[in-house]
C-alpha positions in Angstrom: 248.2 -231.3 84.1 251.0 -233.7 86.1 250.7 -234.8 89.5 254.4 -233.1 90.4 253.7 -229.7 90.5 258.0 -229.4 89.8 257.3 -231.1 86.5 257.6 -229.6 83.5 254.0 -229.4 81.1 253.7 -230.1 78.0 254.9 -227.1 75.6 255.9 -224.9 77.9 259.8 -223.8 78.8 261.6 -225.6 81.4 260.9 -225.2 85.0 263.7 -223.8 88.2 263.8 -227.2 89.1 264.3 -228.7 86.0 267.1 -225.8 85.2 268.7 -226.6 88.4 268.5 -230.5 87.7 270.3 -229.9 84.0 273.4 -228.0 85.7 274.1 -230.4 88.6 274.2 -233.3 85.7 276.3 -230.7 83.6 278.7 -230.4 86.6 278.9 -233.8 88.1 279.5 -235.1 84.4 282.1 -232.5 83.5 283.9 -233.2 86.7 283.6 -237.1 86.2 285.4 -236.7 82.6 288.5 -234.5 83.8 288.9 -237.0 86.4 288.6 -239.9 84.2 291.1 -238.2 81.6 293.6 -236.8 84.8 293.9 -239.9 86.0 293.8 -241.9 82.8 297.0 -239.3 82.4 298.5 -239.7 85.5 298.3 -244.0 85.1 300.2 -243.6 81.5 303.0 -241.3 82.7 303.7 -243.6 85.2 303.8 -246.4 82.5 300.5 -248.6 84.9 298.4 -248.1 81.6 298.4 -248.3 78.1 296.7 -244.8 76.2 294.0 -247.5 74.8 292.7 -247.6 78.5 291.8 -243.4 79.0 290.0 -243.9 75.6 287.7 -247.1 77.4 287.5 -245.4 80.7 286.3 -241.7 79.3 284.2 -243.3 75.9 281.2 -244.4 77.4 280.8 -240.3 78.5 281.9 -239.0 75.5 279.0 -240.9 73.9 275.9 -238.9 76.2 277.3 -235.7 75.1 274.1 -235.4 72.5 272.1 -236.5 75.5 273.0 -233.4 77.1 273.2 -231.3 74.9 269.4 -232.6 73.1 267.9 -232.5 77.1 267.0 -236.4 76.3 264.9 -237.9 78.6 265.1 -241.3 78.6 269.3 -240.8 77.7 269.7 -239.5 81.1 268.3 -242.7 82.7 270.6 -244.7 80.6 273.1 -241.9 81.8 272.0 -243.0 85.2 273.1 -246.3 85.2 276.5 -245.5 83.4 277.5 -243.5 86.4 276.5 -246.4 88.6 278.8 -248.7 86.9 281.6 -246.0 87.0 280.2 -246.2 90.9 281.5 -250.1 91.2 284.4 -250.1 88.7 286.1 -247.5 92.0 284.7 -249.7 94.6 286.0 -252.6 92.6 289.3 -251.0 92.1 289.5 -250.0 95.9 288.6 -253.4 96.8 291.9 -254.7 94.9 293.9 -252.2 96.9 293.9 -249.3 94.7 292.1 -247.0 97.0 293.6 -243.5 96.3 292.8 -239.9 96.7 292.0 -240.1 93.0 289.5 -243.3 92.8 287.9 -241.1 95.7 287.0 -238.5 93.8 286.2 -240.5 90.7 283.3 -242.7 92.9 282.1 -239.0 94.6 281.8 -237.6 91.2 280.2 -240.8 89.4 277.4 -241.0 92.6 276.9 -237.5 91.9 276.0 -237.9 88.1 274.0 -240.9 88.7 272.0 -238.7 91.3 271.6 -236.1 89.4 270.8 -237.7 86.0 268.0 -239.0 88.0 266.6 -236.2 89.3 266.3 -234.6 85.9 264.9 -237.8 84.3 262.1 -237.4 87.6 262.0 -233.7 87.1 261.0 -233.6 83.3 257.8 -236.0 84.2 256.2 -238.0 81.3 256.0 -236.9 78.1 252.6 -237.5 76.6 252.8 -238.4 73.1 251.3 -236.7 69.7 248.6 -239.1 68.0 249.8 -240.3 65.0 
């Protein structure tokens, strides 16, 4: 048996906690991406970006879609630290004077995913692992 009482055992369906923990990453990810892809939008019609730089800003999320949809473990760490970085890149852009509305949102939504990555990748508890 775990320790957390919120954790989920072994074989058996996911917890209220862990259900809750999958929808706020669901959320704060989908949110993250349309503001990514808005913006990346909003930079190109006003000609401040190439199209090339909405495909490097949104890829890296794009690529945890199996993640999330496979309920990985160990990719929502990783997914963790993605929204970190996505964390400094809008302090970094702020800090060169770029601070808008937009960037805002982007850094809100990016703590959010990191946060909430992390409290799934808590709430699922280690896995123990089949003999071989």
């Amino acid at each position: 048996m775990s320790e957390r009482p919120d954790a989920e055992p072994h074989g058996e369906g996911p917890s209220a906690a862990s259900i809750k923990a999958s929808r706020s990453v669901w959320a704060a990810y989908l949110v993250l991406l349309a503001l990514l892809i808005v913006g990346g939008l909003w930079r190109y019609s006003q000609a401040h970006a190439e199209a090339a730089a909405l495909v490097v800003r949104a890829l890296p999320l794009v690529l945890f879609l199996p993640t999330l949809l496979l309920r990985r473990r160990r990719g929502h760490l990783w997914l963790t630290a993605v929204g970190l970085l996505y964390l400094a890149q809008g302090g970094l852009i702020m800090a060169n004077g770029g601070s808008s509305p937009l960037v805002i949102a982007e850094m809100l939504a990016a703590a959010a995913l990191a946060v909430s990555a992390f409290r799934y990748f808590r709430r699922q508890g280690p896995r123990q692992r089949r003999p071989s």
